[in-house]
C-alpha positions in Angstrom: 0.0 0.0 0.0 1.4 4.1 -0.5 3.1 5.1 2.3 1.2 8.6 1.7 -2.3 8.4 0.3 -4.5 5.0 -0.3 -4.7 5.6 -4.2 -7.6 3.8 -5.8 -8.7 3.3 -9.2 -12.2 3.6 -9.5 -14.1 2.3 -13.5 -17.8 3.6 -13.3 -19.4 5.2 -16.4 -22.1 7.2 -13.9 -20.2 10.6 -14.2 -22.1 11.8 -11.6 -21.2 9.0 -9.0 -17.9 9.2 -9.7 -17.7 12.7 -8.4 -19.6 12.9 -5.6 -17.0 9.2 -4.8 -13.7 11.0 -5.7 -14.8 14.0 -3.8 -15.9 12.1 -0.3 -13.0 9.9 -0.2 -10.7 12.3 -0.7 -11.3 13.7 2.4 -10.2 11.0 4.0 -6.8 10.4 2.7 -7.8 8.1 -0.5 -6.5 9.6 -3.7 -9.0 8.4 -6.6 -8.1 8.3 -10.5 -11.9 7.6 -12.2 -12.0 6.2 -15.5 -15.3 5.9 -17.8 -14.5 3.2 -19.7 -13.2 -0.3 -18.8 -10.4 -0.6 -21.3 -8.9 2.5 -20.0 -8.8 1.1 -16.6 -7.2 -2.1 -17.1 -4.7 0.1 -19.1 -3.8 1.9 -16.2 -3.4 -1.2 -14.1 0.0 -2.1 -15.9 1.0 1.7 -16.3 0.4 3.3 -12.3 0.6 1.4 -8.9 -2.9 1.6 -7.5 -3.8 -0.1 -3.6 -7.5 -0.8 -4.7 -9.6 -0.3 -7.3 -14.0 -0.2 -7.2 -15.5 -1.8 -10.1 -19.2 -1.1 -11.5 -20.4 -3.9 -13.4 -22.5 -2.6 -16.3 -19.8 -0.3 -18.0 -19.6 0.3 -21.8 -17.6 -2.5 -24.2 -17.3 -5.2 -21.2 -19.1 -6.1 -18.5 -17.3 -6.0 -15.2 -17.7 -9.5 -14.1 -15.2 -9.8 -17.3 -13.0 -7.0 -16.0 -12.3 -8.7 -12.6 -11.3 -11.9 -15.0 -8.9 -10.0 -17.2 -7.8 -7.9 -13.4 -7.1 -11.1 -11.8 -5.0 -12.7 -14.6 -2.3 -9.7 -14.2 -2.7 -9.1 -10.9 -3.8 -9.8 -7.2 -4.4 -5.9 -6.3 -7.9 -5.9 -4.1 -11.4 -5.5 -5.8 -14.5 -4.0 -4.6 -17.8 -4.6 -6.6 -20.0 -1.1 -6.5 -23.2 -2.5 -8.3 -26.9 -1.2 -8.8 -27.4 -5.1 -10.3 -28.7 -7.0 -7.4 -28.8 -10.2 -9.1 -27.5 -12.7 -6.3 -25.9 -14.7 -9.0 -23.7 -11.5 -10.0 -22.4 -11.3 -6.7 -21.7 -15.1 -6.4 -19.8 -14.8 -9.6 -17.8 -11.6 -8.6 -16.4 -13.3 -5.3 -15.5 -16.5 -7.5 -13.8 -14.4 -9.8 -11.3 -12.7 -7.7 -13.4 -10.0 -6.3 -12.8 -9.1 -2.3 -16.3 -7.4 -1.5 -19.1 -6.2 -3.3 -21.3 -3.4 -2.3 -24.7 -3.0 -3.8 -25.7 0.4 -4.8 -27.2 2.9 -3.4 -24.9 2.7 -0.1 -23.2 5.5 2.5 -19.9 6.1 1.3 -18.5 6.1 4.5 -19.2 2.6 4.8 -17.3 2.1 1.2 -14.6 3.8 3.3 -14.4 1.6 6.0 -14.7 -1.5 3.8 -11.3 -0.1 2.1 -9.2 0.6 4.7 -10.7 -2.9 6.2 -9.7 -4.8 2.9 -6.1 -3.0 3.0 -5.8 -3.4 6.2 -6.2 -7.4 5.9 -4.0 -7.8 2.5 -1.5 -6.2 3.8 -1.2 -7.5 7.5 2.5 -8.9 8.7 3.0 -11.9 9.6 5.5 -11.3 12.3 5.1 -10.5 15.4 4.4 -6.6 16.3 5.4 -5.3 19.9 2.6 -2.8 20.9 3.7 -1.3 24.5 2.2 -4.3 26.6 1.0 -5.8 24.2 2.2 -8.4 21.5 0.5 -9.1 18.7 1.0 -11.8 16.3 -1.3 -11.7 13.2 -0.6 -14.5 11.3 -0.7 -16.8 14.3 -3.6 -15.1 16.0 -2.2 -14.7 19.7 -1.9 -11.4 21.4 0.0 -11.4 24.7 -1.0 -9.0 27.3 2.1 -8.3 29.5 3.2 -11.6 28.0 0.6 -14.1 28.8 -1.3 -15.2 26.0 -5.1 -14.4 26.0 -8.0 -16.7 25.4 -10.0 -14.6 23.0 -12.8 -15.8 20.5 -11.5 -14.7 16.4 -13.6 -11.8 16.8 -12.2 -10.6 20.1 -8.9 -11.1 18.2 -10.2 -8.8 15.5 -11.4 -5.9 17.7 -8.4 -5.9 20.5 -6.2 -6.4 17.1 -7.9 -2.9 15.8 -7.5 -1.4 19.1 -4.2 -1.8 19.3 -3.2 -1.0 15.8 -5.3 2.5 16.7 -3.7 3.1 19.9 -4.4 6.2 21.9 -7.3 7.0 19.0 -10.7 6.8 19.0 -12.0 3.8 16.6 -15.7 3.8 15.9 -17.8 0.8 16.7 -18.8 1.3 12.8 -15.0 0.5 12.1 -15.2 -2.3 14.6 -17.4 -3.7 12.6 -16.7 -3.2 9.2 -13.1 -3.9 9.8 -13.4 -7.7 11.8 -13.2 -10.7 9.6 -15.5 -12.6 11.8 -18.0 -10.4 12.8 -21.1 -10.3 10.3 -21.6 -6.8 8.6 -25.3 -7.3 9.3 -24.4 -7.6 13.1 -25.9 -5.0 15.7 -23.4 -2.0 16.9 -24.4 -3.3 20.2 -22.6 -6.6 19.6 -19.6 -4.7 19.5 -20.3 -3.3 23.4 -20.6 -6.5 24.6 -17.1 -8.3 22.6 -15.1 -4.7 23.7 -17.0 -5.9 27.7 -15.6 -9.5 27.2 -11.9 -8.4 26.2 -11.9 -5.8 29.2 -13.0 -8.7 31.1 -10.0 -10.6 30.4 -7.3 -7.6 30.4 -8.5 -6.7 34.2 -7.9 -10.7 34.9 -4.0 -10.1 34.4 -4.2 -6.0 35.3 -7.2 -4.2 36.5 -5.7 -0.8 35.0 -8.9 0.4 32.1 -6.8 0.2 29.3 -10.0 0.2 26.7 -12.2 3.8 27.5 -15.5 4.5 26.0 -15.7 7.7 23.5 -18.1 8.9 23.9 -20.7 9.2 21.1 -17.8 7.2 19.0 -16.8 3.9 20.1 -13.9 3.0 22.2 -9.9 3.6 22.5 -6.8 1.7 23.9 -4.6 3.8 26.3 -1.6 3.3 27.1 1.3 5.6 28.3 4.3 5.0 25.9 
């Protein structure tokens, strides 16, 4: 991923969408290049280094579930479907074809950010082992130490103390908590979230009763810790 800006490539022939998409998510540090026409785009694939692109399915001279074949048989760079067809079977065949998500139109685009910085955040995860303060956290193995003893957490306690930690001493949304777990449902309730962040804190105080997780309020939660 850039080191600066998240700079996504974004093939939609509704002009109009592709403003209003290049305008919102650029206000949150994604850089956008918007292309009308399909060819173009997979052009641009093999000529600029992009971390994502979003991909409408009925564009002009090839349909996108084609463009995710020909995308896939170059590269492995992260797809998300942005689709008004709601055709189950379109999906099904999007995610077979190499696609990571797909997002049915109309939807909030800050949930389209979320699901980037989720997807980016999963491709590009390393599998060592990351010292975090008092905390250790091993991705690719799925272990985080607190004050190094292991904890016994469920995968999506792993994902939410994994978010946490990764946004230490910064307010994370329960939204992003959400969006950004691999084993939590999208379709889950917010309040789901409460209860997972209750079970962690749970654990922590088990080994040190200090309140390293604080509610924000209005927002979600953060993880503080003195450096």
């Amino acid at each position: 991923m850039s080191e600066s800006k998240i700079k996504v490539l974004i093939i939609e022939d509704d002009e109009e969408l592709l403003m209003a998409l290049s305008l919102y998510l650029n206000k949150y540090g994604i850089e956008t290049t918007c292309v009308e026409e399909p060819f173009i785009g997979l052009s641009l694939l093999t000529q600029e280094e992009f971390d994502l692109v979003i991909l409408d399915l009925t564009l002009p001279g090839m349909d996108g579930l084609d463009v995710i074949k020909k995308i896939r048989d170059e590269s492995d760079i992260p797809v998300i479907i942005s689709s008004a067809r709601n055709d189950l079977t379109d999906k099904v065949i999007g995610l077979e074809r190499g696609a990571d998500d797909y997002m049915p139109k109309p939807y909030d685009p800050r949930e389209l950010v979320t699901r980037i910085k989720a997807i980016l955040r999963r491709s590009n995860r390393p599998n060592i082992e990351k010292q975090s303060g008092v905390f250790t956290l091993d991705s690719s193995g799925h272990i985080i130490k607190f004050k190094g003893k292991a904890l016994e957490l469920t995968a999506a306690e792993f994902d939410v103390l994994e978010i946490l930690i990764s946004n230490k001493n910064s307010a994370t949304s329960r939204e992003q908590l959400l969006y950004d777990s691999e084993h939590i449902d999208d379709n889950s309730s917010i309040k789901n979230i409460d209860v997972i962040v209750s079970r962690i804190r749970n654990k922590l105080s088990k080994i040190d009763d200090k309140s390293y997780i604080r509610p924000v309020r209005g927002i979600g939660y953060m993880l503080v810790e003195e450096e």
